[in-house]
N, C-alpha and C positions, 0 to 999 in steps of 0.2 A: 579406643585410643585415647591416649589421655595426654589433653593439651595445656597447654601454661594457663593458668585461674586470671583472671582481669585482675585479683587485689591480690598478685605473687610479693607485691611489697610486706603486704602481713606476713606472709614465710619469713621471709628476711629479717624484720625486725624481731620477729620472736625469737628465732635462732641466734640473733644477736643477742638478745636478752640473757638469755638462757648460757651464750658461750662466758658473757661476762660475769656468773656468778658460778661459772667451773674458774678455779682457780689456776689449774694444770692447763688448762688449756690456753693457747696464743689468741690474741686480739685482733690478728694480721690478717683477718680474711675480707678478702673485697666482696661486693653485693654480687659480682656476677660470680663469684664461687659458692656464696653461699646459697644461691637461687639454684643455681648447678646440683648440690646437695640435695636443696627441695627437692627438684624435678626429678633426677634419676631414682628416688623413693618413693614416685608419683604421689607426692607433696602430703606424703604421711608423714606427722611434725616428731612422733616417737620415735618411727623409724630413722627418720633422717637424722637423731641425734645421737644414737648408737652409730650409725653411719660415719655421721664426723669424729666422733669418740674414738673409734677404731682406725680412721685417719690418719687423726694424730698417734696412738697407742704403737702402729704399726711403726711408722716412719721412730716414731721413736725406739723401737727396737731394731730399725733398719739403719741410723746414724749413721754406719760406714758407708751406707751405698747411698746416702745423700749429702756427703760432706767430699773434699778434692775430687771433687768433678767440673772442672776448669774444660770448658770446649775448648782452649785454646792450648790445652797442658799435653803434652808428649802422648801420653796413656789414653787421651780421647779422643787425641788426632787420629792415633791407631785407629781404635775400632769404628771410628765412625767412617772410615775407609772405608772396613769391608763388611758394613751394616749395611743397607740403606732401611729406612725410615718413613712413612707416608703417614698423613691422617688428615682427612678431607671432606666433605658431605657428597651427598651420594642421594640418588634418587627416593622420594617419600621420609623424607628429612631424617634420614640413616647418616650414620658419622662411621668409614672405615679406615681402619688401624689395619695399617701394614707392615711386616718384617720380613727384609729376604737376607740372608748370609751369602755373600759373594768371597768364600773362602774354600776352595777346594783345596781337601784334605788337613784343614781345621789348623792348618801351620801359623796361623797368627793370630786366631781368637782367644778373646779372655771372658770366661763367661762373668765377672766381677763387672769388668767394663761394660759389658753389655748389658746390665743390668744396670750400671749407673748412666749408661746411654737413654734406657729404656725410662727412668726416672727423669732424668735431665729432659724428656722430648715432650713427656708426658706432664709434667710441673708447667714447661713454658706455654704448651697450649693451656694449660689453669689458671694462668696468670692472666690472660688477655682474652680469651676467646668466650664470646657470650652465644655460642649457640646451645642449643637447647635440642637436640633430638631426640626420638621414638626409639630408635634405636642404636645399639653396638653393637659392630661388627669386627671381629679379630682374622685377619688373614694371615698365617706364616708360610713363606716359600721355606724350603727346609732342601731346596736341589741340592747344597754341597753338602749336605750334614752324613759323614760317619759315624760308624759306632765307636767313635774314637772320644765323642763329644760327651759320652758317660767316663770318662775320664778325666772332662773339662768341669763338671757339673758342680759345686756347690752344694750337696742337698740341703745346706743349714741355710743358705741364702734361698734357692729352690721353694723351702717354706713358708720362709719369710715373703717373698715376691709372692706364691700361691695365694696367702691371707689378704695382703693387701687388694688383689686385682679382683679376689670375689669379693669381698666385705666391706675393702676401704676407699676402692675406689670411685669418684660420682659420675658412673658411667650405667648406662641401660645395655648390658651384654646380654645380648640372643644369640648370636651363631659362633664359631671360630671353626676356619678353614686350615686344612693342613695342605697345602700345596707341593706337586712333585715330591710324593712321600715315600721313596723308595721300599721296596719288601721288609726292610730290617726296621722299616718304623716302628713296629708294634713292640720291639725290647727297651727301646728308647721310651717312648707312651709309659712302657709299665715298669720304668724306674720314677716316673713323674706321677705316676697315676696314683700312688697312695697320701699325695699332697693336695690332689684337687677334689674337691667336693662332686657328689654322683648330679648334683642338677647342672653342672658347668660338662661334666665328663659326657654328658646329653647333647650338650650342645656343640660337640666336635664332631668335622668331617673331613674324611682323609681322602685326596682327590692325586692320586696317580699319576707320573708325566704321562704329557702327552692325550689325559682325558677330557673330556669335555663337559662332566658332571659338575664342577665349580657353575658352569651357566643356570643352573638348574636352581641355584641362590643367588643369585649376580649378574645383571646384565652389564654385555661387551661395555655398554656404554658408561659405566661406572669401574671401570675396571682399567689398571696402567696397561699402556702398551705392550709393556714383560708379557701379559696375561691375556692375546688377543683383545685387548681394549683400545676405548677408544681416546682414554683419558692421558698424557706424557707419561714417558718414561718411570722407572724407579728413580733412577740418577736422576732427575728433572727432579721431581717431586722432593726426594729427600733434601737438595739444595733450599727448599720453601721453609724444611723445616730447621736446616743447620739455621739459614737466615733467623727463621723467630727465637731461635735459640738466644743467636747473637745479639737481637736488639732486645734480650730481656738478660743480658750474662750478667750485671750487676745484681740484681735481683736474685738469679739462684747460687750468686758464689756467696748469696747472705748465711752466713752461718745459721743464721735465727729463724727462716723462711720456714713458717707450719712445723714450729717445733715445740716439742712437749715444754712447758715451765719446769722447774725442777722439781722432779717426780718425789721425792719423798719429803721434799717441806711442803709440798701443798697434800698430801694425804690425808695430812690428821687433821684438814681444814674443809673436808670435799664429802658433800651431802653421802650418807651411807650406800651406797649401789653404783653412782654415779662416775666411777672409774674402775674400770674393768681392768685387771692382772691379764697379761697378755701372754700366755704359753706356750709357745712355738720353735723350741728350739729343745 
């Protein structure tokens, strides 16, 4: 197990150093994101700067899905109705991310939105949260999902979210749970499955209603209520996170918030290697 180094301030100021002489890249990172960075590349200084490179590289390709995403705007009230949302710590200093859809028969999801939800939830705990965990933990409830949601799907954005979550995001992913997965999951899976990488597609498990094989990763005691746990609600928990939303919505309705500089007058100025062409679409 690898734990924060006593002088994690050397991380930080190097990767300072280093962001201020990429031209493309934003100044706007605070110490506990850029520590966030170290850590989750367990405080490999190379790795962690391909990591933030691609951070930024993505979102820059991603611009739609992190610009009018107002939590107070019409289109986000929607879906954050019938999302809920969790991400908390969790026993042996794990952090689990949760998503349930509370939409049967998919009558009023946007998978757009929910992808700018999924942005928006994920940005504000960046903003302000300094913990540092072992691990990532992805849980999806998937109870209302039809195969009606391959009709919902995106696959240009699909991709786009795919890169970011393995490559750009500063998170330690070990597991992801597919909860109440009904029989037809596996069609669903293999329209999405030629976007994810085979070491992430390792790490999914598909747990059945009604089964009790999620315990066998998970104890009760870490788990929301929804999931025989002993932790509140969905609805409780996702209130925690509309809340951080709201006391950071200045901050993500910034249009400028971890965004590329302008990509083609800083090129012909940017050490040869040092900014990677992003091809995902």
């Amino acid at each position: 197990m690898t734990t924060k180094p006593e002088d994690s301030t050397k991380y930080v100021e190097e990767l300072k150093e280093w962001i201020n002489r990429q031209p493309h890249l934003p100044k706007n990172l605070g110490n506990n994101l850029l520590l966030r960075f170290a850590h989750s590349c367990y405080y490999d200084l190379e790795k962690t700067k391909k990591t933030v490179d691609m951070f930024f590289t993505v979102r820059g390709a991603c611009s739609d899905l992190v610009t009018n995403r107002d939590p107070q705007s019409a289109h986000m009230q929607k879906v954050m109705k019938i999302i809920n949302l969790s991400q908390y710590g969790i026993s042996g200093n794990r952090w689990l991310w949760v998503w349930q859809l509370n939409d049967p028969g998919l009558e009023n999801y946007d998978y757009i939105s929910d992808v700018k939800f999924f942005f928006l939830s994920t940005d504000s705990n960046f903003l302000v949260s300094d913990n540092l965990p072992e691990e990532d933990i992805v849980m999806m409830d998937v109870k209302d999902i039809t195969l009606r949601l391959l009709t919902k799907i995106n696959l240009s954005v699909a991709r786009r979210l795919a890169k970011y979550q393995e490559e750009a995001m500063p998170i330690r992913l070990k597991q992801i749970h597919v909860v109440n997965a009904p029989p037809f999951i596996d069609k669903i899976y293999g329209a999405l499955k030629p976007f994810i990488k085979k070491e992430i597609t390792e790490m999914i498990h598909f747990h059945p209603p009604k089964s009790d094989t999620l315990y066998k990763y998970l104890s009760k005691d870490d788990l929301p209520s929804n999931y025989g746990g002993t932790r509140p609600s969905m609805a409780e928990l996702k209130e925690e996170v509309i809340e951080n939303i709201a006391r950071n919505r200045d901050a993500l309705l910034d249009e400028t918030l971890w965004r590329l500089v302008d990509k083609k007058k800083a090129e012909s100025s940017i050490d040869s290697g040092s900014f990677r062409t992003l091809a995902i679409d």
